[in-house]
Structure formats: structure tokens, C-alpha cells
N, C-alpha and C positions, 0 to 999 in steps of 0.2 A: 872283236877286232875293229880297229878304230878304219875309216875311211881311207887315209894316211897311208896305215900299214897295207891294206888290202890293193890299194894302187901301186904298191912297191912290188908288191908280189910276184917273180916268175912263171907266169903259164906253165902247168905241169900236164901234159896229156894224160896220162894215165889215170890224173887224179880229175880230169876233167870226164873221160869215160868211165868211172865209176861213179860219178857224182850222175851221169846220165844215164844210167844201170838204174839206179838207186830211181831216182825221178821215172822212169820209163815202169817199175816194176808198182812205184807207189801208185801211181796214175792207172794202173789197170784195175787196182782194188781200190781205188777211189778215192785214195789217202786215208784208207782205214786201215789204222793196225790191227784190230781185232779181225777183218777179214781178211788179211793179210796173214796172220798168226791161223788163222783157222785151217785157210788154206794150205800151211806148211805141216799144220796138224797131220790133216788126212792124208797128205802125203807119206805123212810115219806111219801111219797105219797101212796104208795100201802096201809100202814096202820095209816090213820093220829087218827086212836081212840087211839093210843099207844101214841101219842104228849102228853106232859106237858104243859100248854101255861105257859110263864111265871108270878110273878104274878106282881101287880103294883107297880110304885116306892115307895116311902117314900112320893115322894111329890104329890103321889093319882093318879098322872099322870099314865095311862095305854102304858106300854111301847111298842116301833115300832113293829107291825108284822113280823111272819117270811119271809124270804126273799124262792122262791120257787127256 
């Protein structure tokens, strides 16, 4: 997005409060994804009744397990 376009832009709250979601949550893990990713890890562990499995393909086929 060129300068231009981005000064044209309408302020969107909503999309200004998930942009500070996102900022607030990276900033706790230090701007690390893999500790970031770790951290949602063990979450799935701690509570795998909260898991969606996903569901079968199209072609009936039951799709790969999660990875732990």
C-alpha cells in the first residue's frame, strides 16, 4: 500500500482494536511465534475437550491427525 492510499484511508475502529489485540498479545511473547505457537500448544493439551476435530474430506477420507 502506497502512502497515498493509506492517507485516504477511513479510520475503522474495530480494525484499529484488533490490530492492538494482535500488537498487545505479540509483545507478551516477545514477537516470537514459535513462543507464541508453543504457548497455544499447551493450551490444547491442558484442555483437549475445547478441540474441534476437523471434519472428513469430500472424498469420505478422514483427514491427518493433529500434530502434538
Amino acid at each position: 500500500m502506497s502512502m497515498v492510499e493509506a492517507s485516504n484511508m477511513v479510520p475503522d475502529p474495530l480494525i484499529d482494536e484488533v490490530r492492538a489485540i494482535r500488537r498487545a498479545i505479540s509483545e507478551q511473547f516477545g514477537n516470537d511465534i514459535d513462543r507464541l505457537c508453543d504457548y497455544l500448544q499447551e493450551l490444547e493439551r491442558q484442555h483437549p475437550e475445547r478441540l474441534v476435530e476437523p471434519a472428513a474430506t469430500a472424498e469420505g477420507q478422514t483427514p491427518p491427525s493433529r500434530r502434538a
